[in-house]
N, CA, C and O of each residue as an XYZ file, in Angstrom:
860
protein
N      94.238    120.736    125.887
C      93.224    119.677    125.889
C      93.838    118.367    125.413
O      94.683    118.474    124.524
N      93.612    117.408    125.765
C      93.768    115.905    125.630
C      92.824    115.438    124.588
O      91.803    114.828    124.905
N      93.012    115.602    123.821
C      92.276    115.177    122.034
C      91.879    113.432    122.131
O      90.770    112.987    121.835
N      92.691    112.850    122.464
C      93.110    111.514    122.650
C      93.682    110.737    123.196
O      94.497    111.373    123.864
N      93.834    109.574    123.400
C      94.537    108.849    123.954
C      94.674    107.408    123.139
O      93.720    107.113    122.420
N      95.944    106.374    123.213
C      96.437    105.675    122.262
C      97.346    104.714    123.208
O      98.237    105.323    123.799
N      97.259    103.047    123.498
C      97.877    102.238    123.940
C      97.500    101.660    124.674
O      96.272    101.718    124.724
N      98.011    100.948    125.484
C      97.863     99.252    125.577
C      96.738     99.124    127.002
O      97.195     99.621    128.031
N      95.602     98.621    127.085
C      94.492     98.821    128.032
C      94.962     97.748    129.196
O      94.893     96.526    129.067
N      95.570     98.612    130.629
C      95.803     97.936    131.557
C      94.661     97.348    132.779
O      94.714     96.536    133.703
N      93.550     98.331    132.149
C      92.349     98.037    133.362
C      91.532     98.288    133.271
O      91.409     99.445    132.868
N      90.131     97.441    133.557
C      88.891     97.491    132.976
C      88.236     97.996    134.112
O      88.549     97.072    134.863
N      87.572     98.743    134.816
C      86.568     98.638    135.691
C      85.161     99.255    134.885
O      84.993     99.772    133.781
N      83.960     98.815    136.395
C      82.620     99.027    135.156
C      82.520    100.522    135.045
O      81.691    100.814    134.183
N      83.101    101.631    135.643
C      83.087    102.755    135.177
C      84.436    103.635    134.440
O      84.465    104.860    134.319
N      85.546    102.656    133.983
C      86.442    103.302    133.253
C      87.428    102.488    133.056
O      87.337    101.285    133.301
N      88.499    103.060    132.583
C      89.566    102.229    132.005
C      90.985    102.349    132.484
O      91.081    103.556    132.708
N      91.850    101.938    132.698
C      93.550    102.663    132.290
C      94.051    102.085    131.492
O      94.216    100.865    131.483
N      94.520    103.180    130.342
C      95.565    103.414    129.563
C      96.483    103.751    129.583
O      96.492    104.946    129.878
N      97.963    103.123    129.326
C      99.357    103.186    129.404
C      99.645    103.914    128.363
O      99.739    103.423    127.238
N      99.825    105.213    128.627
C     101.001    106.008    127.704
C     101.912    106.600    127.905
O     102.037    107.519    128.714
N     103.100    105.924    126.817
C     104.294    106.765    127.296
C     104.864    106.201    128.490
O     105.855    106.818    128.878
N     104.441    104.949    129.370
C     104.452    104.378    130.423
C     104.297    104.994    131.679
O     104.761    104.736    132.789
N     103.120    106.348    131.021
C     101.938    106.422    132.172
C     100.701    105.867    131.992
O     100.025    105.938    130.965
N     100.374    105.223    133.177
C      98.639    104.978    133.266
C      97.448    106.017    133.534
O      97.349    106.520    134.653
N      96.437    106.381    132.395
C      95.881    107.295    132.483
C      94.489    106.614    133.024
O      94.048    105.591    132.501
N      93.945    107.162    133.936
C      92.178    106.685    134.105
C      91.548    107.576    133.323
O      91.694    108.795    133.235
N      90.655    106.653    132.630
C      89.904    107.716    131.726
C      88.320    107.231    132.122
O      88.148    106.017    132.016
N      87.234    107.961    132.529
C      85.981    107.488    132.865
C      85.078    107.064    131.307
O      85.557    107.689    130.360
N      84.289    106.447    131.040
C      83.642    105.613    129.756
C      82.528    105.375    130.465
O      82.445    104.863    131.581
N      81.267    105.963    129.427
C      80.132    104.987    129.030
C      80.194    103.132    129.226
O      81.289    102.668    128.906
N      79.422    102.370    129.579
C      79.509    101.023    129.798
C      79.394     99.949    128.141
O      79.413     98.737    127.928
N      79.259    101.368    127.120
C      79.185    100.647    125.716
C      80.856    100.268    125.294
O      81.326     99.164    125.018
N      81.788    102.093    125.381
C      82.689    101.731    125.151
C      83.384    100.922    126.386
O      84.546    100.535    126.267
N      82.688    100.698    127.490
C      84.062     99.981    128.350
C      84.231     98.444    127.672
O      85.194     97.679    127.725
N      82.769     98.274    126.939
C      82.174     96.644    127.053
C      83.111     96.514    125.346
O      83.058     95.497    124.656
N      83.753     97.539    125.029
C      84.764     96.952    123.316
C      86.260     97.224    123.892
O      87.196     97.514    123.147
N      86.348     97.131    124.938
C      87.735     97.341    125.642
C      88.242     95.935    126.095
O      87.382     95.195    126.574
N      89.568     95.449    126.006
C      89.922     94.081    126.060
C      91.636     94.823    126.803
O      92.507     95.511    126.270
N      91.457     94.105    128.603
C      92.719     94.088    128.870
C      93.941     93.882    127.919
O      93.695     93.033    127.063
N      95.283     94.466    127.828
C      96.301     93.788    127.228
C      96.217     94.138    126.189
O      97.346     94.307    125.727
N      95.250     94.422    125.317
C      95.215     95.318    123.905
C      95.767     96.288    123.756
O      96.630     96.674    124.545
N      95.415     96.927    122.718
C      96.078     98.362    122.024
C      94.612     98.665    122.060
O      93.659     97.888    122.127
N      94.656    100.238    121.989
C      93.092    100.609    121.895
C      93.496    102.354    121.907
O      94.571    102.908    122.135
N      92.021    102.970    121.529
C      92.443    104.387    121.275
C      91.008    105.137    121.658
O      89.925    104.674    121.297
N      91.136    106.278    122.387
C      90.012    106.502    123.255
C      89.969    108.196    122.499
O      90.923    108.910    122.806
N      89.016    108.741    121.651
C      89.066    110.265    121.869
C      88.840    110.598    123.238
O      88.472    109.563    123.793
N      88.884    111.574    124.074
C      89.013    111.924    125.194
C      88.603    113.583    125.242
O      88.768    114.469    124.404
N      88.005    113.599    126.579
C      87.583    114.979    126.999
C      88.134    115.553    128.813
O      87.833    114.996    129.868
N      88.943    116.730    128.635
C      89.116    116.609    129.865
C      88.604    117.765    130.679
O      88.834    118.945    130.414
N      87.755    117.242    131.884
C      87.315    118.107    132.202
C      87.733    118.997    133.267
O      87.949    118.139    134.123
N      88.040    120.254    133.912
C      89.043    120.373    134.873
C      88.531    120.768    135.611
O      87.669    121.461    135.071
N      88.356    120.879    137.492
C      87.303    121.313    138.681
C      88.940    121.984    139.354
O      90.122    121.782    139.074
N      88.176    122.889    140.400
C      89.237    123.301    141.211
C      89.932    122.146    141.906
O      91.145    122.085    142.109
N      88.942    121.147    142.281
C      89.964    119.977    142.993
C      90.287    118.723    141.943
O      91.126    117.929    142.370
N      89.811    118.480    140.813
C      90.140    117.479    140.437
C      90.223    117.720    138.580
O      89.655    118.476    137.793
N      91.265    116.610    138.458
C      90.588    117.196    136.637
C      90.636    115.688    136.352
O      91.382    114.960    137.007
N      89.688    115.123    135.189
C      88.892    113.906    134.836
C      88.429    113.901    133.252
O      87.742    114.655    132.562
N      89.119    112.726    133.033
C      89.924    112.358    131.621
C      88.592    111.670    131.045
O      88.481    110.637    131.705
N      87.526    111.743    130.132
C      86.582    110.878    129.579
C      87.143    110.062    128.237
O      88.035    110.298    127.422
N      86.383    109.214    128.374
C      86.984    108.686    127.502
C      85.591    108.368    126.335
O      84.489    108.287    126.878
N      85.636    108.180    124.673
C      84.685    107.862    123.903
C      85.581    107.476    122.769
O      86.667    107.873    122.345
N      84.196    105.991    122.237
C      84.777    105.213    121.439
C      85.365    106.037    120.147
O      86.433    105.675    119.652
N      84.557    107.285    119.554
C      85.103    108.060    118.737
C      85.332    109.464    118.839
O      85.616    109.979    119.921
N      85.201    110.291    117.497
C      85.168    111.703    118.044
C      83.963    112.756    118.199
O      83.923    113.796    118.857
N      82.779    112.016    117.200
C      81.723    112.003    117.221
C      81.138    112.006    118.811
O      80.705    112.888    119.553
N      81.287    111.008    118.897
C      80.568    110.356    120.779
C      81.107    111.864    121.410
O      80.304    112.744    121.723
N      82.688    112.028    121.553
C      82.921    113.206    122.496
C      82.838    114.630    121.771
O      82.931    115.552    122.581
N      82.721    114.940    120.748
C      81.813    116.561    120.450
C      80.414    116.769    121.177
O      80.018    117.851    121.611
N      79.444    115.059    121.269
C      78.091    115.418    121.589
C      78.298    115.401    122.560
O      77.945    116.501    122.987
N      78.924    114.480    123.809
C      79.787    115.197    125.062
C      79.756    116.460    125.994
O      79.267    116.689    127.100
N      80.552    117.249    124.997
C      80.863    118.399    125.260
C      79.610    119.349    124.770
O      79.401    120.439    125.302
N      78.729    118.780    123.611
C      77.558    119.934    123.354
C      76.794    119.734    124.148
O      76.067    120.686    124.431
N      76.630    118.719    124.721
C      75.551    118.476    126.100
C      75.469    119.707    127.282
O      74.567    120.407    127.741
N      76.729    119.584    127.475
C      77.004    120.389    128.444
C      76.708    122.061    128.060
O      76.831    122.877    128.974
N      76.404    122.428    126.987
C      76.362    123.412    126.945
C      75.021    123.806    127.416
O      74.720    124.998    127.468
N      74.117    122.783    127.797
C      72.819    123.401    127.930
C      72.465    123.477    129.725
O      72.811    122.521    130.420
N      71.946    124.364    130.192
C      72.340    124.619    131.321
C      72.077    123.590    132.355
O      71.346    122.660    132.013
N      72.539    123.600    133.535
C      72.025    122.163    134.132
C      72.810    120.902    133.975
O      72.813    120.127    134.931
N      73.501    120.584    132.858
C      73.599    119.353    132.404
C      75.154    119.714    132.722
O      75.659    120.769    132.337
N      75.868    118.715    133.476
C      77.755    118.679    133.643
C      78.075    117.377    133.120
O      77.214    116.593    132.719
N      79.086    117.188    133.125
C      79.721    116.011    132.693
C      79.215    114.804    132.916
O      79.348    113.980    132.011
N      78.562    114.428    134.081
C      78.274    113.405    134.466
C      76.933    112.568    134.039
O      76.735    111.385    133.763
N      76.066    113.793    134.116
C      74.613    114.056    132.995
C      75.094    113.365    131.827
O      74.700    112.226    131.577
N      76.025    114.052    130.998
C      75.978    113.833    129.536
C      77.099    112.854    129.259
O      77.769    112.991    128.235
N      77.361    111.777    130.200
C      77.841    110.947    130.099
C      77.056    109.733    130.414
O      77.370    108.596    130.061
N      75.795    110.123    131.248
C      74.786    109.533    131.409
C      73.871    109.659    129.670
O      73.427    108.664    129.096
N      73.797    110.713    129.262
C      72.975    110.548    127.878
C      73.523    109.633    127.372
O      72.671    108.836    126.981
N      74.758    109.223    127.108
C      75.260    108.836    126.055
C      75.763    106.967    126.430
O      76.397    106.100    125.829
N      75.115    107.062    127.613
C      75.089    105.559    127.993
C      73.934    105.173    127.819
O      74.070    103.970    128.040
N      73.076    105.296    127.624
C      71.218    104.938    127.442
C      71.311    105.554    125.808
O      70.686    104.765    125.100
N      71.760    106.458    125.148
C      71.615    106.495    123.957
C      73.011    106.847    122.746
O      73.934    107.660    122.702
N      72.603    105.927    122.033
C      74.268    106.662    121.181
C      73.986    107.819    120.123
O      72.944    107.717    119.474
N      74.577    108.592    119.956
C      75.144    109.785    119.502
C      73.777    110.227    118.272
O      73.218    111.319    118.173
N      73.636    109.514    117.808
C      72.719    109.365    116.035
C      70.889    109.241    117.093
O      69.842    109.810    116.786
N      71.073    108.557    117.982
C      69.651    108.370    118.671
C      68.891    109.743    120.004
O      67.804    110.012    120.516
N      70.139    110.176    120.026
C      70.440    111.715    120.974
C      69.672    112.894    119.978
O      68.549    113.390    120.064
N      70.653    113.089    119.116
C      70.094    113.910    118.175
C      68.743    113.797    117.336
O      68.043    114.711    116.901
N      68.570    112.405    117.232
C      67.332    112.429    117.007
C      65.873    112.378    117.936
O      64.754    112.367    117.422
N      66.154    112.348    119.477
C      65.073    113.107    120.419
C      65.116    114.499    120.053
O      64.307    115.415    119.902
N      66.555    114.293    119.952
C      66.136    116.361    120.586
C      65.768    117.240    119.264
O      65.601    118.455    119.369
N      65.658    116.613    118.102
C      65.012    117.317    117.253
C      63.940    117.422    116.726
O      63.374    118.247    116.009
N      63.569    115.826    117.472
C      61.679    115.706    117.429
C      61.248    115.870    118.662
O      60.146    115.570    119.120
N      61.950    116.246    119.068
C      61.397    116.705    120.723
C      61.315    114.958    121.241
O      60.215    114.900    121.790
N      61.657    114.203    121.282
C      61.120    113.115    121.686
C      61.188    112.640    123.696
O      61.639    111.599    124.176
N      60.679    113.625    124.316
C      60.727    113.882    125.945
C      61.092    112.625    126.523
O      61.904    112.593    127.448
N      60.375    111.204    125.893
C      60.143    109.701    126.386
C      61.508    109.568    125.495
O      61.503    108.340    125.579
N      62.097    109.702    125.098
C      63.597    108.996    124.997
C      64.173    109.356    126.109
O      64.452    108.684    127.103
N      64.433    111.152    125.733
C      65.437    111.767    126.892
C      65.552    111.133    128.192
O      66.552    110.670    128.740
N      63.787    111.226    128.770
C      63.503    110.812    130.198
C      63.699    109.411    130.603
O      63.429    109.141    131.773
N      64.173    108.365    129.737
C      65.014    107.426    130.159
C      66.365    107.626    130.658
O      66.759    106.732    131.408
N      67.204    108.619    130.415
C      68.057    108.618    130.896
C      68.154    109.016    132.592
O      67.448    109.927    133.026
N      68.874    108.426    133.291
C      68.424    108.383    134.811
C      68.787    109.861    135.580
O      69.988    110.013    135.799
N      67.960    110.879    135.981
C      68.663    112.120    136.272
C      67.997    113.402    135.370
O      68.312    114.579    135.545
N      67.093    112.960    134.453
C      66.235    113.997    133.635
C      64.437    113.624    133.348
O      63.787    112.688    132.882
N      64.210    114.748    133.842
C      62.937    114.822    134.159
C      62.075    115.056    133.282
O      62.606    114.607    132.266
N      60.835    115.569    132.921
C      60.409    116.025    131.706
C      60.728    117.509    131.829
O      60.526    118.011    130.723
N      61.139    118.423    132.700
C      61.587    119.654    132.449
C      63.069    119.514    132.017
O      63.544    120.481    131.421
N      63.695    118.666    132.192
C      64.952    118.902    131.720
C      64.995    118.251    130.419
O      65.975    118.366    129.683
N      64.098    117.660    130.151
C      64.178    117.316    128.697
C      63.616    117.912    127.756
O      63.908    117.812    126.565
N      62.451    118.819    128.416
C      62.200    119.923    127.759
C      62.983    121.196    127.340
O      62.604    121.820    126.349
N      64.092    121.615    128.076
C      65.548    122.165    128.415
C      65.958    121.981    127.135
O      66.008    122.654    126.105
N      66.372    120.345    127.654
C      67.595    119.759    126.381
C      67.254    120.455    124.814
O      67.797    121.247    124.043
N      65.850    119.530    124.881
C      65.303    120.297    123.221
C      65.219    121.563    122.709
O      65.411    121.823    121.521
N      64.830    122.674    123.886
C      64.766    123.776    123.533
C      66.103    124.702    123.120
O      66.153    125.561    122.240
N      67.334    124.199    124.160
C      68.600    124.768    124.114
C      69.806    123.939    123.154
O      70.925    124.295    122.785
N      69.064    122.745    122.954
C      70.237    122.031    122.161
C      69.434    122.002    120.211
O      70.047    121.738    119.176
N      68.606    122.211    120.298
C      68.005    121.788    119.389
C      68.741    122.449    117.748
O      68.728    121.856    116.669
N      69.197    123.508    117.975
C      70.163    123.754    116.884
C      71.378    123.769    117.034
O      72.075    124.318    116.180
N      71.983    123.128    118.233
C      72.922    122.963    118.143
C      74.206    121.349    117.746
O      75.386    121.261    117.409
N      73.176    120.436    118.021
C      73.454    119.212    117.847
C      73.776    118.410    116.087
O      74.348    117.392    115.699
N      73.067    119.504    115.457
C      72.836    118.964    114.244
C      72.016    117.919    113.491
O      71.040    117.449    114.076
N      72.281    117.541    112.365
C      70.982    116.265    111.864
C      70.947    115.395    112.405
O      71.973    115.287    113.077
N      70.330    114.650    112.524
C      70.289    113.057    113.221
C      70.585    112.012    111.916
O      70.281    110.833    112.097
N      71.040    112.315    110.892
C      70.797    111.302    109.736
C      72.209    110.628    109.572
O      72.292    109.438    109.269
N      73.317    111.415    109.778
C      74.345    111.075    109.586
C      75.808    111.162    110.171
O      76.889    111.412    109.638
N      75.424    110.852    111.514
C      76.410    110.620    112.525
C      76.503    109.154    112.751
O      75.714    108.243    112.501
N      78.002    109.183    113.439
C      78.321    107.704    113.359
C      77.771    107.174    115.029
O      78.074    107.997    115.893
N      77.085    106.035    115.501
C      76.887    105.674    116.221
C      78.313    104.789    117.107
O      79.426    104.946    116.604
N      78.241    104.224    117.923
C      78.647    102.997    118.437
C      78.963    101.834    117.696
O      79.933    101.133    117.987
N      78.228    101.597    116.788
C      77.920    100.499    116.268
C      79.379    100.393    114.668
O      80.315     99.698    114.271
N      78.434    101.897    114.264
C      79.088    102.355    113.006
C      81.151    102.499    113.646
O      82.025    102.163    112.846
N      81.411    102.842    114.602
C      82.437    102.920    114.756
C      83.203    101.077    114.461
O      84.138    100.762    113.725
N      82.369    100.224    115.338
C      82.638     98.933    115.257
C      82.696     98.987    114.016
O      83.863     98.799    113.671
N      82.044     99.145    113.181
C      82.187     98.463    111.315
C      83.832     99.029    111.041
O      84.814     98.388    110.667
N      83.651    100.919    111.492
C      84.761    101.107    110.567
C      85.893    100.726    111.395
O      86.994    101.159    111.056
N      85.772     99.701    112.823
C      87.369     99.887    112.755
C      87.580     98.045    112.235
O      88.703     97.555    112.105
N      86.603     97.441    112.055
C      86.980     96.174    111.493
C      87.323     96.095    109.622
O      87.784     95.154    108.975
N      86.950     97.270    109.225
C      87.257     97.769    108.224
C      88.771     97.674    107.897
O      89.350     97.091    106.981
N      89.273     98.488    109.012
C      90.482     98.979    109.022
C      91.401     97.818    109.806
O      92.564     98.128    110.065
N      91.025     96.788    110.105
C      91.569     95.511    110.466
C      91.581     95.381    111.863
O      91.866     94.186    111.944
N      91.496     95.689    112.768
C      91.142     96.006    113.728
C      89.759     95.463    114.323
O      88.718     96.120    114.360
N      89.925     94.144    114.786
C      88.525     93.388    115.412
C      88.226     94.362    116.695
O      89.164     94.767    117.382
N      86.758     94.746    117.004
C      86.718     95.210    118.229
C      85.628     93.717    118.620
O      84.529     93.530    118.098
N      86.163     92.969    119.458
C      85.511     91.848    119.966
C      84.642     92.256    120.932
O      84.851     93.417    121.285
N      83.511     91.568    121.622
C      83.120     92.083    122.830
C      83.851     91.072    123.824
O      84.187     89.933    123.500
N      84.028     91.579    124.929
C      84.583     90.831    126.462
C      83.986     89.627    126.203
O      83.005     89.688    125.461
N      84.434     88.129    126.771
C      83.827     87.079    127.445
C      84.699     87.222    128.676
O      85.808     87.704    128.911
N      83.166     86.230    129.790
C      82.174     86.131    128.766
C      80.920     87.418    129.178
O      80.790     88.135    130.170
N      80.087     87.275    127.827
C      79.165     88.427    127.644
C      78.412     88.988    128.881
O      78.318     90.139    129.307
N      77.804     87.565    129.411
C      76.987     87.905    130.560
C      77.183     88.567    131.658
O      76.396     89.391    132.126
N      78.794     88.074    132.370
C      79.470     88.583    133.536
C      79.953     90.100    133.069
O      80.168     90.958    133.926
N      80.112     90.378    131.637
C      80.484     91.789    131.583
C      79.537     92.794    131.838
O      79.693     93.912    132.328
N      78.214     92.044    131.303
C      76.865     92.904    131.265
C      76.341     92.882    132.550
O      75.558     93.815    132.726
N      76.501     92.089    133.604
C      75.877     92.622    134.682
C      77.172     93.261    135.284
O      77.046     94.467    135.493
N      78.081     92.861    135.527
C      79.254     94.039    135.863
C      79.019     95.488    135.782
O      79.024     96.327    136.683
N      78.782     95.631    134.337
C      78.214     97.400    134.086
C      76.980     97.529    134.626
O      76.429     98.590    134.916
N      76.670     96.736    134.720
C      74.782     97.115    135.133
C      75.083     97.470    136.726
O      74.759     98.616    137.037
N      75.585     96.755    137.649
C      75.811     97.140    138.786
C      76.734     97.874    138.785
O      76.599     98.423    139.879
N      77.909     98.444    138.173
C      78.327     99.741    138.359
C      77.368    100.738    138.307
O      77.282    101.534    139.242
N      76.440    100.825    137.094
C      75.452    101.901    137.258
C      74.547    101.868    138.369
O      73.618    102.676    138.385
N      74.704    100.973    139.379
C      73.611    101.378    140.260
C      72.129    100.413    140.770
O      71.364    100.471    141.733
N      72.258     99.433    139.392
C      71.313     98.581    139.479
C      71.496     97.207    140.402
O      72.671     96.838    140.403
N      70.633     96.390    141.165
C      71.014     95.027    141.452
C      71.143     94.125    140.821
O      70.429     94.020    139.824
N      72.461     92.718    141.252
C      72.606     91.962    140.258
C      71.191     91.246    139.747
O      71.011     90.681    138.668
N      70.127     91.454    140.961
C      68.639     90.602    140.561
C      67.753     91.401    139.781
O      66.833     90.744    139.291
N      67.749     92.756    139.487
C      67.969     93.671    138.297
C      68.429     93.427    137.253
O      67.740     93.100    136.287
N      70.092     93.572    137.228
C      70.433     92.937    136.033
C      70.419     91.870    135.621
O      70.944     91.832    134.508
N      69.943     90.594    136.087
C      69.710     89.128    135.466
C      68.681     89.102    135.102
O      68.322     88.314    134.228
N      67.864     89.997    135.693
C      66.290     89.889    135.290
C      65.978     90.586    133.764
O      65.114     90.315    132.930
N      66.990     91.533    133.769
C      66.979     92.437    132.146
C      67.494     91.367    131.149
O      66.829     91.090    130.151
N      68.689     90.760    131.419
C      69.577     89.886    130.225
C      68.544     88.596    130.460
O      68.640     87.997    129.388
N      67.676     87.905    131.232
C      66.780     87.123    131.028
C      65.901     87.559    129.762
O      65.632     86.906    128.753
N      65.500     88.989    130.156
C      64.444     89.438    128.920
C      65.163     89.725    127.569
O      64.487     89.771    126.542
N      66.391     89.901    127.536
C      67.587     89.710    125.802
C      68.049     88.132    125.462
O      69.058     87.877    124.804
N      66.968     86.914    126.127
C      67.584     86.222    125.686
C      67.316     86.174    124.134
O      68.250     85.670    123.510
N      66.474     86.499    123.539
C      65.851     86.021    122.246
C      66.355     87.217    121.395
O      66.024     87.280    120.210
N      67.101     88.116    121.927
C      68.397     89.154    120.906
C      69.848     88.625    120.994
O      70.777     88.900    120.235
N      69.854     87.731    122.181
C      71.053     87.182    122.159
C      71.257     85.975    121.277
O      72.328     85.702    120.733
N      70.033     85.204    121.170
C      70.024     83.880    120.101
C      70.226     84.580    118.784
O      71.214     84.555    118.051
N      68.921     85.301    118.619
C      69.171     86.296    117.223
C      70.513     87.213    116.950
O      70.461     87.751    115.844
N      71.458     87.453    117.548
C      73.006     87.563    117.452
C      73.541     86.353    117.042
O      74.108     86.455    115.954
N      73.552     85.787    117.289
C      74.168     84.459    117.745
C      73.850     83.365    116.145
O      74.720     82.808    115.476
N      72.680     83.351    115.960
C      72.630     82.820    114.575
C      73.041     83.825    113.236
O      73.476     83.357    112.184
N      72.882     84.888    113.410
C      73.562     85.654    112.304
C      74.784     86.117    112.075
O      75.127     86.367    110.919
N      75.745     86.327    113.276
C      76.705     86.987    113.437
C      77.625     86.141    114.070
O      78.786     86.537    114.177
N      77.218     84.747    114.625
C      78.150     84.038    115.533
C      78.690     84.588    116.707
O      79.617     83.973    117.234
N      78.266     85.684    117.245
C      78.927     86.269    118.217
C      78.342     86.826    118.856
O      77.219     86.352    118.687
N      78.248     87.829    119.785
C      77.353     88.857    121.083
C      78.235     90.077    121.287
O      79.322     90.320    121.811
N      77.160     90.821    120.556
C      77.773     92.835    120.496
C      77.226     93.339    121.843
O      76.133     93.831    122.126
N      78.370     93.056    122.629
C      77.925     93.548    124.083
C      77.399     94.800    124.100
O      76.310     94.773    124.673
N      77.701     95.899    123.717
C      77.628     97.482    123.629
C      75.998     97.212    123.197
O      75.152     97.589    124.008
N      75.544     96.566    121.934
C      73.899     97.136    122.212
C      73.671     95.885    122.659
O      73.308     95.391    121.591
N      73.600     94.814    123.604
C      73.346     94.232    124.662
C      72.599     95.190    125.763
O      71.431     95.329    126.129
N      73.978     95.835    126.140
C      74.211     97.049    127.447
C      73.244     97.815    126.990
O      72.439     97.791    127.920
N      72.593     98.785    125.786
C      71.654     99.754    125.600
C      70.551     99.258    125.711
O      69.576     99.974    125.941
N      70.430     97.665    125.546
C      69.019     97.515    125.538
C      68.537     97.296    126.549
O      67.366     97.648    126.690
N      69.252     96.607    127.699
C      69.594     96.563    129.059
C      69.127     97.576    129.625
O      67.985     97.549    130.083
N      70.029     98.840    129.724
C      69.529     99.929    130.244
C      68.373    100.156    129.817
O      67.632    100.592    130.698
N      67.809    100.015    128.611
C      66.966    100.986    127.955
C      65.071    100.115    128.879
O      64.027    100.732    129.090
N      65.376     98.571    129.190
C      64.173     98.126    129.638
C      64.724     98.572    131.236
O      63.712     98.884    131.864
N      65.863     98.704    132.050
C      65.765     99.015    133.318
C      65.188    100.324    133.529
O      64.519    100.611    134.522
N      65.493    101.218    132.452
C      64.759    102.892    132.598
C      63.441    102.467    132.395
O      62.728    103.175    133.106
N      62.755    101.639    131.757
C      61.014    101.438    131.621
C      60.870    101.121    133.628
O      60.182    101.752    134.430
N      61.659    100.118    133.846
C      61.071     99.360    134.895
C      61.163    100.629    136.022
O      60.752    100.466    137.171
């Protein structure tokens, strides 16, 4: 298994990345949170999951190690493959997952695009002891703190906007879709913007998704 991956980010697209190691380029597929803390030309470090098919095998990539355990526990519940629970974890991060599926919360799950209320009834019933507490896992967010901690700025892309509809139409949506969502974040984007001086693309992108799954 491929635990990880470590070095210099040669390529952004809205559904994944390449990473140079060893002076191979690896494609690794990503959520649109972690693609949106990924900066061409950097150093960067991806836990990773690999998944292997008779015809193909496919490298995931997550901002921590947290993100890819819940990953892989997704999948354990029947129904749900890689692609599913790479879909959970783009509409919700890791700490907000666990906490549907232990209050049963059906109207979270069923935002994610591809689960129904029987499959979210599924999720809860088959994952529900397996996921663990919801109180104290590290999110998306929490990863950002600890790696600026550790000196390590994770900036978001400029600029913000062109990254955020980029991912939005990789997933599927129109760009008159996605302008119409980041129209409705303007007043989270000001409120960024006076406190923080800056724009955290990653929950940009969740909140994004999270009003395109209402619409």
């Amino acid at each position: 298994m491929i635990a990880s991956v470590a070095g210099r980010v040669a390529a952004v697209s809205p559904d994944g990345a390449v990473v140079e190691v060893g002076g191979i380029g690896l494609s690794v597929q990503c959520t649109p949170g972690t693609i949106a803390r990924l900066q061409v030309g950097e150093d960067a470090r991806l836990a990773t999951s690999l998944v292997v098919r008779e015809d193909s095998l496919t490298l995931y990539g997550f901002a921590d190690d947290d993100e890819r355990q819940l990953f892989e526990l997704l999948q354990t519940a029947n129904g749900v493959g890689p692609r599913l629970a790479q879909a959970v974890l783009a509409i919700h991060p890791p700490r907000d997952v666990r906490r549907a599926v232990a209050t049963a919360d059906l109207k979270a799950l069923m935002q994610v695009p591809g689960i129904g209320k029987k499959g979210a009834e599924r999720l809860v019933l088959e994952l529900r002891d397996r996921l663990g507490s919801p109180t104290g896992d590290t999110s998306l967010d929490a990863a950002s703190a600890a790696a600026g901690a550790t000196g390590r700025q994770v900036a978001p892309v400029a600029p913000w906007r062109d990254q955020l509809t980029t991912a939005l139409v990789g997933l599927g949506w129109s760009v008159r879709e996605a302008e119409g969502a980041l129209a409705q974040l303007a007043p989270v984007v000001d409120e960024q913007i006076a406190e923080n001086g800056s724009v955290d693309v990653a929950v940009l992108l969740r909140q994004a998704l999270r009003l395109l799954g209402r619409a």
